[in-house]
DOBALUM-383259 format. One record per residue: chain; x, y, z of N, C-alpha, C, O in turn. Coordinates in steps of 0.02 Angstrom, whole numbers, plus 50000, padded with zeros to 5 digits. Example, Ala and Ser with C-alpha at 12.3 -4.5 7.8 and 13.67 -1.06 7.14 Angstrom:
<rs>
@migu->A, n.xx->50660, n.yy->49716, n.zz->50390, ca.xx->50615, ca.yy->49775, ca.zz->50390, c.xx->50660, c.yy->49835, c.zz->50390, o.xx->50712, o.yy->49834, o.zz->50423
@migu->A, n.xx->50642, n.yy->49888, n.zz->50354, ca.xx->50684, ca.yy->49947, ca.zz->50357, c.xx->50645, c.yy->50002, c.zz->50394, o.xx->50670, o.yy->50057, o.zz->50402
</rs>
This chain:
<rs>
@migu->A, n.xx->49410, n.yy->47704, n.zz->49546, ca.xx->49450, ca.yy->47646, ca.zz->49564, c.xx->49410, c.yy->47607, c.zz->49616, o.xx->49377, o.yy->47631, o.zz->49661
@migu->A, n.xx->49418, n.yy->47551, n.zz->49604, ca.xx->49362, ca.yy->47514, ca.zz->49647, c.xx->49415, c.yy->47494, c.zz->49722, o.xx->49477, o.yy->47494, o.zz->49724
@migu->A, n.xx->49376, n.yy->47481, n.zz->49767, ca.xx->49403, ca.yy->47474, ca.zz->49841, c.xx->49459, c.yy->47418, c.zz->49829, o.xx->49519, o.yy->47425, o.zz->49838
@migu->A, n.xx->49439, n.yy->47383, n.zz->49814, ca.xx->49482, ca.yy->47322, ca.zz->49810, c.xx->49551, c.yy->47339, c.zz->49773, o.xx->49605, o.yy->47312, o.zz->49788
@migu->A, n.xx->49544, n.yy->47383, n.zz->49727, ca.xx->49614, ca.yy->47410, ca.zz->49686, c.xx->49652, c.yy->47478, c.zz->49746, o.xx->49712, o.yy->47492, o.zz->49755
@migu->A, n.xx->49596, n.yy->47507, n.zz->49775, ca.xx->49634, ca.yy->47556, ca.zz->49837, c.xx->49664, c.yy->47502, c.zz->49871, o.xx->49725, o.yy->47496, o.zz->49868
@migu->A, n.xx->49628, n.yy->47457, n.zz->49906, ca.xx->49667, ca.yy->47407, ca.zz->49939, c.xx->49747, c.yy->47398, c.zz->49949, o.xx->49789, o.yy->47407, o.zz->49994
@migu->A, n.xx->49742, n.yy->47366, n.zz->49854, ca.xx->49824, ca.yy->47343, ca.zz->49854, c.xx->49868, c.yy->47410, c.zz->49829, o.xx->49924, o.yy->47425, o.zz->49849
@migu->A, n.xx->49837, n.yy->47435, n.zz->49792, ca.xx->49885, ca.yy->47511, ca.zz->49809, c.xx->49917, c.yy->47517, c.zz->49871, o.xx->49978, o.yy->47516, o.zz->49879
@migu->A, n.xx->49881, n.yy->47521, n.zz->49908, ca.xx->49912, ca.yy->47562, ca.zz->49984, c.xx->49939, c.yy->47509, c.zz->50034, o.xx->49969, o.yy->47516, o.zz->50087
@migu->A, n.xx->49914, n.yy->47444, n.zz->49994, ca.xx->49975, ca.yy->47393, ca.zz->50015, c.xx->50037, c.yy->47411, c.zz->50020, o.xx->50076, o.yy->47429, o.zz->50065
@migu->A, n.xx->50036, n.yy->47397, n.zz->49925, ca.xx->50101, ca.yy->47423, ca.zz->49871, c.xx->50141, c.yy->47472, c.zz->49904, o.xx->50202, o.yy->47477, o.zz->49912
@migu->A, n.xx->50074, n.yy->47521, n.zz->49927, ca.xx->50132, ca.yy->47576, ca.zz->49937, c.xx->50162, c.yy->47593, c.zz->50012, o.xx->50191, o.yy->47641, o.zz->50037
@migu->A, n.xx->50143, n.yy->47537, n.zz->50032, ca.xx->50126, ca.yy->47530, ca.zz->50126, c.xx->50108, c.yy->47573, c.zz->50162, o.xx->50146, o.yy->47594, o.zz->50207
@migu->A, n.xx->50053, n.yy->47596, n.zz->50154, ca.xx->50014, ca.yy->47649, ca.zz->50173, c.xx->49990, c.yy->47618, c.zz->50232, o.xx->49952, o.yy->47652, o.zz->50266
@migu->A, n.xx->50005, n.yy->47560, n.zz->50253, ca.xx->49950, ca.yy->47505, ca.zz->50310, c.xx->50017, c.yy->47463, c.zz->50330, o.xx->50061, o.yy->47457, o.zz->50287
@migu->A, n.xx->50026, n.yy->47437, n.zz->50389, ca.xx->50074, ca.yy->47390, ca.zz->50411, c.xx->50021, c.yy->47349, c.zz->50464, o.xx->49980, o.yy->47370, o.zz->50504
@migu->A, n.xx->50037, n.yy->47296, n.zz->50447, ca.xx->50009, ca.yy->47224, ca.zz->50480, c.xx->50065, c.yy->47201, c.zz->50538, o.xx->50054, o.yy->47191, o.zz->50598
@migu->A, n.xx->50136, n.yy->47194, n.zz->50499, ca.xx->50178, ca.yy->47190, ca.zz->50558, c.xx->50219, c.yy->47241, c.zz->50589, o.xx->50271, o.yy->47266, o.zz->50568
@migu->A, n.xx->50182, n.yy->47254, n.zz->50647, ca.xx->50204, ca.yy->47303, ca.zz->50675, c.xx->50251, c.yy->47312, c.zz->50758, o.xx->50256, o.yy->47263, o.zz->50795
@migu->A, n.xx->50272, n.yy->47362, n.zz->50771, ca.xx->50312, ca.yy->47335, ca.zz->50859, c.xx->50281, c.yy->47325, c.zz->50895, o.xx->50225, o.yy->47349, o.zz->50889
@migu->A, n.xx->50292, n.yy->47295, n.zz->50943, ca.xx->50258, ca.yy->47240, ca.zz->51002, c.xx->50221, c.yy->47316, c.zz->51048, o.xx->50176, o.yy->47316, o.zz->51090
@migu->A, n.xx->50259, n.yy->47374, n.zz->51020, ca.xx->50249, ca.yy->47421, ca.zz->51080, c.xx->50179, c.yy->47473, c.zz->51023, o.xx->50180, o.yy->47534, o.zz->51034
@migu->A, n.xx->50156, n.yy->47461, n.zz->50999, ca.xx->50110, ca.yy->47480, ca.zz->50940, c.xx->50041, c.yy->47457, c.zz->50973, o.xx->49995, o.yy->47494, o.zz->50990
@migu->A, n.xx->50044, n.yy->47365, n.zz->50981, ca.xx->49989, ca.yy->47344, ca.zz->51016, c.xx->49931, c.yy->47384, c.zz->51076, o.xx->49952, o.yy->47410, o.zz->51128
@migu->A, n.xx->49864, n.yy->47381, n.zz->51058, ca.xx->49843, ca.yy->47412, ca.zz->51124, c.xx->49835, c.yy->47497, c.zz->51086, o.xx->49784, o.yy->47524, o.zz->51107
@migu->A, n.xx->49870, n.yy->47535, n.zz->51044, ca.xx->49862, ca.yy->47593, ca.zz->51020, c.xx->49776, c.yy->47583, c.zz->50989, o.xx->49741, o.yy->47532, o.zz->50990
@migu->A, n.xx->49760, n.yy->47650, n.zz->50961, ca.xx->49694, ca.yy->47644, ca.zz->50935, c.xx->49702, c.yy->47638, c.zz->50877, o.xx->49749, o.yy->47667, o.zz->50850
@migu->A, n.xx->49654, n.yy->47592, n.zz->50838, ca.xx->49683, ca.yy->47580, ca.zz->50769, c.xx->49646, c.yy->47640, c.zz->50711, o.xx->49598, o.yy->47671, o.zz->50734
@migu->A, n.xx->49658, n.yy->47648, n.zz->50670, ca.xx->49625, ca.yy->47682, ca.zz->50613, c.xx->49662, c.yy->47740, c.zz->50599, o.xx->49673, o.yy->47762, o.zz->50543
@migu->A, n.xx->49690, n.yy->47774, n.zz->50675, ca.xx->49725, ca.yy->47827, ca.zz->50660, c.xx->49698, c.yy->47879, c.zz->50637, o.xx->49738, o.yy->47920, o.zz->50612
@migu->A, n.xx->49641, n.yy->47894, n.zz->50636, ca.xx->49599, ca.yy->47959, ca.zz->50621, c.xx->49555, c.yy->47953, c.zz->50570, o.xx->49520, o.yy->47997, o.zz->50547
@migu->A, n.xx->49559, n.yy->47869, n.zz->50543, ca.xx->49496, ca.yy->47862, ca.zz->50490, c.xx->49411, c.yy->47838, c.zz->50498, o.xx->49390, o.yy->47782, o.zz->50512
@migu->A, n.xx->49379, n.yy->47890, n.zz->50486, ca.xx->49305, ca.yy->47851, ca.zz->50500, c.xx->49317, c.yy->47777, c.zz->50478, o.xx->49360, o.yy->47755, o.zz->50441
@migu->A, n.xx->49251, n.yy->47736, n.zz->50519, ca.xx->49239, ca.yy->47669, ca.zz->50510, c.xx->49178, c.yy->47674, c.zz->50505, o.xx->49153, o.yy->47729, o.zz->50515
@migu->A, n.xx->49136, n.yy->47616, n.zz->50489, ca.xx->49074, ca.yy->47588, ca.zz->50499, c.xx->49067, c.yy->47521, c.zz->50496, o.xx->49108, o.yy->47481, o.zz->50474
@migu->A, n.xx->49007, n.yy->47510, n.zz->50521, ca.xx->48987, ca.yy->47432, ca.zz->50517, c.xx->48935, c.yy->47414, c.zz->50469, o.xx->48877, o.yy->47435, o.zz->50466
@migu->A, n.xx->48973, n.yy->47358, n.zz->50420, ca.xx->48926, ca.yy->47359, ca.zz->50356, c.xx->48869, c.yy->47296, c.zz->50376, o.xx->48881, o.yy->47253, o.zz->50419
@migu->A, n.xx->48813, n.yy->47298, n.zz->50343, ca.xx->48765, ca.yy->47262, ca.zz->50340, c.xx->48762, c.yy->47183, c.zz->50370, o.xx->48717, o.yy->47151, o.zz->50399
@migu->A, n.xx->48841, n.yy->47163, n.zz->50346, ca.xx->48856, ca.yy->47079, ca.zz->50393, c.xx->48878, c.yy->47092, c.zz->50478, o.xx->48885, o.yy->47045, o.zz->50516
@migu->A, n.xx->48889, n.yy->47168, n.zz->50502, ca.xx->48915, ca.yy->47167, ca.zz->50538, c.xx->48987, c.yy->47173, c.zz->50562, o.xx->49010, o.yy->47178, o.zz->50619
@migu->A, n.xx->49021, n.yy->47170, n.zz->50494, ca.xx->49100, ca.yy->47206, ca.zz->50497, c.xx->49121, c.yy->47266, c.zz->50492, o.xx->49095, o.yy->47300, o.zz->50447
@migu->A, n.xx->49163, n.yy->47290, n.zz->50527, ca.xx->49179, ca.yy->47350, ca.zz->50509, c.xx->49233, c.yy->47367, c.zz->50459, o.xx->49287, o.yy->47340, o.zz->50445
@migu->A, n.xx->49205, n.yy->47414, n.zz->50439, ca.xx->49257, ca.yy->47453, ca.zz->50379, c.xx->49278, c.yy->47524, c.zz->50389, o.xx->49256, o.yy->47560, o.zz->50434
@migu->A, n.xx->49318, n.yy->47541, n.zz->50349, ca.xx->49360, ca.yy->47603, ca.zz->50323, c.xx->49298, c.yy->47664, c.zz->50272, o.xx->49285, o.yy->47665, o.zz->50212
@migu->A, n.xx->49279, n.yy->47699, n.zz->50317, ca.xx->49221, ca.yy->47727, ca.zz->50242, c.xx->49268, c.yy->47747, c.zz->50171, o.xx->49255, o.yy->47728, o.zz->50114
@migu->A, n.xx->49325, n.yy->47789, n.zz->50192, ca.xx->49384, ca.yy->47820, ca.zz->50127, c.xx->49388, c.yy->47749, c.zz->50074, o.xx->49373, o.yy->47759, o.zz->50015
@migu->A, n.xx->49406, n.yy->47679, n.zz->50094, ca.xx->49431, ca.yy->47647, ca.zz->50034, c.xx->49364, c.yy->47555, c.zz->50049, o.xx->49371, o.yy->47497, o.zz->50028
@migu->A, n.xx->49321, n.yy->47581, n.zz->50085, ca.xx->49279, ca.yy->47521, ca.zz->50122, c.xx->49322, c.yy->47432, c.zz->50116, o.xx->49305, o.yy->47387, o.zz->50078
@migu->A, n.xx->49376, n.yy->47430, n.zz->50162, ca.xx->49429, ca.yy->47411, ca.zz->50172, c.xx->49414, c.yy->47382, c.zz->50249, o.xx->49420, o.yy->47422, o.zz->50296
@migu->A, n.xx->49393, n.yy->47310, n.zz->50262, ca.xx->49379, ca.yy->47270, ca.zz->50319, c.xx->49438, c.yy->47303, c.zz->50357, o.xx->49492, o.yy->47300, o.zz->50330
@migu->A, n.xx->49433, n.yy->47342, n.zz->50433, ca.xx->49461, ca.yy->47364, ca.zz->50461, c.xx->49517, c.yy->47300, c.zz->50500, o.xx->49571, o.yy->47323, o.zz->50520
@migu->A, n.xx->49508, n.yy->47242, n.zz->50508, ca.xx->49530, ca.yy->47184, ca.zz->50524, c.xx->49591, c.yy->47180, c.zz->50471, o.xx->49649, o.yy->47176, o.zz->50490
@migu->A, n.xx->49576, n.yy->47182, n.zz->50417, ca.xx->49615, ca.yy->47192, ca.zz->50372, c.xx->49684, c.yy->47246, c.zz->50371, o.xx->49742, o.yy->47226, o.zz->50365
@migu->A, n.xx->49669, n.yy->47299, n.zz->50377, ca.xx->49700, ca.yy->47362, ca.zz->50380, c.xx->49711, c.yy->47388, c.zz->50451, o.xx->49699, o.yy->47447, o.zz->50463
@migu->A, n.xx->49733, n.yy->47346, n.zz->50501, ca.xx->49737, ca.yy->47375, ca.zz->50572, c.xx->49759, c.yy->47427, c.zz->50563, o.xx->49719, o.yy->47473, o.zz->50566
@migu->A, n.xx->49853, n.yy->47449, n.zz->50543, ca.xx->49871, ca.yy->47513, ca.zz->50576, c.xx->49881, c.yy->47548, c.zz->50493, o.xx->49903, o.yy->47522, o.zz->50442
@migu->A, n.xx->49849, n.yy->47627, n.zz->50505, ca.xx->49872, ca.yy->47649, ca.zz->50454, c.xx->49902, c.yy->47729, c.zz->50463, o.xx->49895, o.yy->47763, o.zz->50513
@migu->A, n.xx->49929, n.yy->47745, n.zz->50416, ca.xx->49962, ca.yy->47824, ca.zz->50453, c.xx->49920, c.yy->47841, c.zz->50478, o.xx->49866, o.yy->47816, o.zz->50491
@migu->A, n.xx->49955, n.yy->47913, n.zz->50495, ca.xx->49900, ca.yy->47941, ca.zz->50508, c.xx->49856, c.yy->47992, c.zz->50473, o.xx->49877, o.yy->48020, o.zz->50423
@migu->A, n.xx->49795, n.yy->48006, n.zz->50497, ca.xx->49762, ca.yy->48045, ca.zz->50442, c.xx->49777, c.yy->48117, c.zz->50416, o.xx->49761, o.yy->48145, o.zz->50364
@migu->A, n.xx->49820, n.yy->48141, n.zz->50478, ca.xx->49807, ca.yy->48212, ca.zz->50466, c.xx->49885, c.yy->48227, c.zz->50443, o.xx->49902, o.yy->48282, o.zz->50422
@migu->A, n.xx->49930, n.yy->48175, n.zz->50450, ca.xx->50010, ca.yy->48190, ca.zz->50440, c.xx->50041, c.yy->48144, c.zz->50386, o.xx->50088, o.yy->48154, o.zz->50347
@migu->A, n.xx->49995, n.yy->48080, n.zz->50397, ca.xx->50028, ca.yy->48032, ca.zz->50331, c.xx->50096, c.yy->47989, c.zz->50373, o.xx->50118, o.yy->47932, o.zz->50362
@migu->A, n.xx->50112, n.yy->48026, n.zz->50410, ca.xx->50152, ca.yy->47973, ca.zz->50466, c.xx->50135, c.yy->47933, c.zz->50497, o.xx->50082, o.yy->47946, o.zz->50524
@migu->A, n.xx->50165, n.yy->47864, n.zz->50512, ca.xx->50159, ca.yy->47812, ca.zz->50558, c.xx->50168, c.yy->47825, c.zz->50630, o.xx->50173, o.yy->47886, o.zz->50621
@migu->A, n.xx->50172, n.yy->47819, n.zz->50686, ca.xx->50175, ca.yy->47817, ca.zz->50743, c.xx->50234, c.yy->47810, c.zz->50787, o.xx->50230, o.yy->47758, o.zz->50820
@migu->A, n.xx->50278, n.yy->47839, n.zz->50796, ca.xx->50354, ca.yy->47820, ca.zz->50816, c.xx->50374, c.yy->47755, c.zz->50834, o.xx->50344, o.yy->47730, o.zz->50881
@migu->A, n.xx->50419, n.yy->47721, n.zz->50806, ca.xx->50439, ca.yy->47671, ca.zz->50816, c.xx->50411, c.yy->47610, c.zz->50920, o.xx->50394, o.yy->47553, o.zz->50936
@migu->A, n.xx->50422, n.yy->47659, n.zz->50945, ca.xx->50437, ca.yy->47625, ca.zz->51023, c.xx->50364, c.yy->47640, c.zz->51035, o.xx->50347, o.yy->47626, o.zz->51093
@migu->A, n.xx->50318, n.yy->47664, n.zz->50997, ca.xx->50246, ca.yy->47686, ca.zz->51003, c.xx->50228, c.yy->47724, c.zz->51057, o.xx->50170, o.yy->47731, o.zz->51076
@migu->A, n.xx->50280, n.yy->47750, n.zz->51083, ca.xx->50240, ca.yy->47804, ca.zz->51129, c.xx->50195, c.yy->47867, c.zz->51106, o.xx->50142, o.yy->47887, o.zz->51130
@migu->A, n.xx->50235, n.yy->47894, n.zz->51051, ca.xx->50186, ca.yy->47944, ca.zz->51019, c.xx->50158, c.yy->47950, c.zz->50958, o.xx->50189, o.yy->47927, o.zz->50911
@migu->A, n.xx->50103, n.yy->47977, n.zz->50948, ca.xx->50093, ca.yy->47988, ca.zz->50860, c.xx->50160, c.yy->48053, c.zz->50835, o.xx->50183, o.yy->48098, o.zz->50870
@migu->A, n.xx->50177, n.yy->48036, n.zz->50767, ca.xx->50238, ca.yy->48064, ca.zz->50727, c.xx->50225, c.yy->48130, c.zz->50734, o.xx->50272, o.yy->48167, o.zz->50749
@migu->A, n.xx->50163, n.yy->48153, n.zz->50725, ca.xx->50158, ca.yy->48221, ca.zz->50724, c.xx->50156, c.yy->48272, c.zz->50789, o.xx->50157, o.yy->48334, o.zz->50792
@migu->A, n.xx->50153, n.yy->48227, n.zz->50832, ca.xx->50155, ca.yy->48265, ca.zz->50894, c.xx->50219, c.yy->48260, c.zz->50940, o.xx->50228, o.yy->48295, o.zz->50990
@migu->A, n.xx->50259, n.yy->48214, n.zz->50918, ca.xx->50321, ca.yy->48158, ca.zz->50966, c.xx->50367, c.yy->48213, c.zz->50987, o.xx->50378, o.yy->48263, o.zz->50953
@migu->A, n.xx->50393, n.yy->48200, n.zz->51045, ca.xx->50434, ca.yy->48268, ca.zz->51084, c.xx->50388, c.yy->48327, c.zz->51082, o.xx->50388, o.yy->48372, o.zz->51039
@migu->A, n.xx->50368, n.yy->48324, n.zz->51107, ca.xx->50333, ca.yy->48416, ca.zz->51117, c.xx->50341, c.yy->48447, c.zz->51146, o.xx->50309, o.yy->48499, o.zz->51159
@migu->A, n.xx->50400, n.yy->48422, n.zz->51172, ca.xx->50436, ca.yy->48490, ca.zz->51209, c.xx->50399, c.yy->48520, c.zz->51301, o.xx->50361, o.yy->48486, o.zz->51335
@migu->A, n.xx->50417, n.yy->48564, n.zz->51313, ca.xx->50389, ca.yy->48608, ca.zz->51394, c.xx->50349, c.yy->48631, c.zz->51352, o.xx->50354, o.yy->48627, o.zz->51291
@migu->A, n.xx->50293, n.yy->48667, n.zz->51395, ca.xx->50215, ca.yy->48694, ca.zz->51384, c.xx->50249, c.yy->48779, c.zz->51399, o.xx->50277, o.yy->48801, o.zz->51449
@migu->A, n.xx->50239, n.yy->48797, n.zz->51363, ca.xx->50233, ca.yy->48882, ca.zz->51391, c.xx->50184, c.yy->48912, c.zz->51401, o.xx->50189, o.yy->48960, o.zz->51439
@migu->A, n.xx->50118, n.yy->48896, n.zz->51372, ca.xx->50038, ca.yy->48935, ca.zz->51372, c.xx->49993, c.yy->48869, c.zz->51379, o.xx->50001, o.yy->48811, o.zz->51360
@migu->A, n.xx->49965, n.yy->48887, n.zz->51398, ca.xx->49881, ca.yy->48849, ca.zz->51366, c.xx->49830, c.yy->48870, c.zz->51412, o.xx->49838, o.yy->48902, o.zz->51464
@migu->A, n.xx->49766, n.yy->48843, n.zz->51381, ca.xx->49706, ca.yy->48887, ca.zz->51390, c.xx->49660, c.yy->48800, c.zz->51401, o.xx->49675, o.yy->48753, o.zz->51364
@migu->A, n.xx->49624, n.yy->48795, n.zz->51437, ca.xx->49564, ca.yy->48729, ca.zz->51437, c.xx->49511, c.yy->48729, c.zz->51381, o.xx->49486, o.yy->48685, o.zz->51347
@migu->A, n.xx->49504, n.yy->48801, n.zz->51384, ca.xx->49421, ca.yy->48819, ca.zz->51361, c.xx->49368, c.yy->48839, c.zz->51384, o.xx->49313, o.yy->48854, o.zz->51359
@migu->A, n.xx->49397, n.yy->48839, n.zz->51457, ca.xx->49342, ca.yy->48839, ca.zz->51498, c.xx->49259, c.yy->48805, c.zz->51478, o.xx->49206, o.yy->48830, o.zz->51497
@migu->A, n.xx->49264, n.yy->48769, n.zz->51453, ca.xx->49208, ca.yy->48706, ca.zz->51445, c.xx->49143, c.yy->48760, c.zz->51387, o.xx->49082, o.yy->48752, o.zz->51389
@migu->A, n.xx->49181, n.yy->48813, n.zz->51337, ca.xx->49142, ca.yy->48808, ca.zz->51313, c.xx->49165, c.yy->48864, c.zz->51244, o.xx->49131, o.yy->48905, o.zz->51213
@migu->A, n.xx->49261, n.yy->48838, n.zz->51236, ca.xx->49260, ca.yy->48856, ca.zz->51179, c.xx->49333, c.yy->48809, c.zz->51167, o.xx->49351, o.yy->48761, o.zz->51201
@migu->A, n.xx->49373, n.yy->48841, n.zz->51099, ca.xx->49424, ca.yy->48785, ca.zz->51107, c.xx->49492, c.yy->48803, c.zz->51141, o.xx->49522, o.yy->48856, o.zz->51134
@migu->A, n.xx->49510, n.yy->48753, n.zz->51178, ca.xx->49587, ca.yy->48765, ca.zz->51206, c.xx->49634, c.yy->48771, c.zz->51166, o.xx->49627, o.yy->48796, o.zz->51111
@migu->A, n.xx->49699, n.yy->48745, n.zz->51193, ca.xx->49750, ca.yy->48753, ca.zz->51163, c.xx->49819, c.yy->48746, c.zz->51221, o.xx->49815, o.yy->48766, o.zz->51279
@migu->A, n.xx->49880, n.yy->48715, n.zz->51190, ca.xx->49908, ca.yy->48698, ca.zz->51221, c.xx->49987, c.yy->48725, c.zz->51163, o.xx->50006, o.yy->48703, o.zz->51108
@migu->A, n.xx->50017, n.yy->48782, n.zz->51209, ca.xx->50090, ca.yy->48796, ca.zz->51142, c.xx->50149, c.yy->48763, c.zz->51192, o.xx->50154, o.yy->48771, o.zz->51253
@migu->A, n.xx->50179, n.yy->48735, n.zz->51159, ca.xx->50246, ca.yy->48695, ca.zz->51184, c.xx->50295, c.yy->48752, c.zz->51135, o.xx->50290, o.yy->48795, o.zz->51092
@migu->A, n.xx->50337, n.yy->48721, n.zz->51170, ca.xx->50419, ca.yy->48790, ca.zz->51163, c.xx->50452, c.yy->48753, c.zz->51095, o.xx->50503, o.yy->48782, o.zz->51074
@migu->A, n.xx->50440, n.yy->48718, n.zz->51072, ca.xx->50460, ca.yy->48666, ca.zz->51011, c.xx->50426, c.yy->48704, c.zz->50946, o.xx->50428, o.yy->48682, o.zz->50888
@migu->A, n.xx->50400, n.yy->48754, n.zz->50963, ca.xx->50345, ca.yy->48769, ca.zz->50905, c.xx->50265, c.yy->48747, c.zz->50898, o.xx->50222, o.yy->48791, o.zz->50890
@migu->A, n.xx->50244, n.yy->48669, n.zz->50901, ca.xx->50185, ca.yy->48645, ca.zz->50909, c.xx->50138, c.yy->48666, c.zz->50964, o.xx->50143, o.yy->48652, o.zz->51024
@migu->A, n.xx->50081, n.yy->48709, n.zz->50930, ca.xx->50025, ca.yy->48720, ca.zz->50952, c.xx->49962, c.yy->48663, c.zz->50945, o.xx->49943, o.yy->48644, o.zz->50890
@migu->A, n.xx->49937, n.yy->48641, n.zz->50998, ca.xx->49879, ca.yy->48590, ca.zz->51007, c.xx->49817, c.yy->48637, c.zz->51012, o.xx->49821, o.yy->48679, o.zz->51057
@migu->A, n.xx->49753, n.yy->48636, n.zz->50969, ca.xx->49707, ca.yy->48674, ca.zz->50977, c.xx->49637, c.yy->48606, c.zz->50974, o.xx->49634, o.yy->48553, o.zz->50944
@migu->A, n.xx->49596, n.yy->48636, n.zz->51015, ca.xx->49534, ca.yy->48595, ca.zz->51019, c.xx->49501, c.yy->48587, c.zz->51067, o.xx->49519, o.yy->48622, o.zz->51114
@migu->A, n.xx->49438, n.yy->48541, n.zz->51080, ca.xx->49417, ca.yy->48543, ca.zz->51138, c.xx->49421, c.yy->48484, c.zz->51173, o.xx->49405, o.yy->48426, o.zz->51157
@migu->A, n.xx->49449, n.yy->48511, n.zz->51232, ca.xx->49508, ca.yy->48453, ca.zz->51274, c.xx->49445, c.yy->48433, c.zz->51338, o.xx->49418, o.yy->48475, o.zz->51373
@migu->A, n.xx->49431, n.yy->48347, n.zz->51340, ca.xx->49441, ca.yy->48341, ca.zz->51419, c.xx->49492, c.yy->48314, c.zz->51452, o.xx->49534, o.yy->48270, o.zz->51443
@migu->A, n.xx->49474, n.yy->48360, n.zz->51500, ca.xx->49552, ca.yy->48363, ca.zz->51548, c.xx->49530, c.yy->48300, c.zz->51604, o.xx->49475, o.yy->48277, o.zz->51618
@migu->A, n.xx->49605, n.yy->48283, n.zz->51633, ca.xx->49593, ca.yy->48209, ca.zz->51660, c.xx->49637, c.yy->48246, c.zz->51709, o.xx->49690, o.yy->48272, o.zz->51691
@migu->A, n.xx->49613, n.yy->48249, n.zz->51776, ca.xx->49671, ca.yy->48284, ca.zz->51820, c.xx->49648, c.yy->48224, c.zz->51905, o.xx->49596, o.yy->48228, o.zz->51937
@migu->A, n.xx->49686, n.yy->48191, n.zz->51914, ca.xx->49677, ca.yy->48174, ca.zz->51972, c.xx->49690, c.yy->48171, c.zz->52039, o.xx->49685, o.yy->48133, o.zz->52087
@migu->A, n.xx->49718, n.yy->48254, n.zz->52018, ca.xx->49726, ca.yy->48302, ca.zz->52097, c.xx->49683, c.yy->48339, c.zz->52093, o.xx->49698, o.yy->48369, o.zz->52144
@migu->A, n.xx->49620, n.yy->48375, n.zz->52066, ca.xx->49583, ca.yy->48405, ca.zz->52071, c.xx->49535, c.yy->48388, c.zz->52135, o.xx->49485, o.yy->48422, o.zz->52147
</rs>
């Protein structure tokens, strides 16, 4: 299927929203999809090579959900509840973060602490 037919598919199927809440603005766009910059200097979508200008917000990659309405959180993570465990990594494996909600966060985190 050529890009241009992914395109309006995921129009069709609104896989992408153009108009979106005022509180969305300022989020990072792509939502977990590689980009690149093609040969004129635009960037694209590598999955459907889809002018990223074009396709600002799209689910997300790893859930297929949009971003909660009031945009404070991505869908898959929203409420997460109190922390009961977590681990940093100590800077040289992966952390992890378990909230009492069930959702476990695993990876390698930098930490932003500005009481340290």
């Amino acid at each position: 299927m050529s890009a241009e037919l992914v395109y309006f598919k995921e129009k069709l199927m609104n896989k992408y929203k153009t108009d979106v809440p005022d509180s969305w603005n300022g989020r990072c766009s792509g939502d977990g999809y590689k980009r690149y910059t093609d040969n004129d200097g635009i960037r694209r979508y590598v999955d459907n090579n889809v002018k990223v200008s074009d396709m600002p917000y799209r689910p997300c990659a790893k859930c297929g959900n949009f971003p909660t309405e009031d945009g404070g959180d991505d869908y898959c993570i929203q409420n997460l509840g109190k922390v009961m465990n977590a681990c940093c990594g100590h800077g040289n494996g992966k952390g992890y973060i378990q909230f009492d909600n069930g959702i476990t966060i695993r990876g390698y985190f930098e930490i932003e602490n500005d009481n340290i």
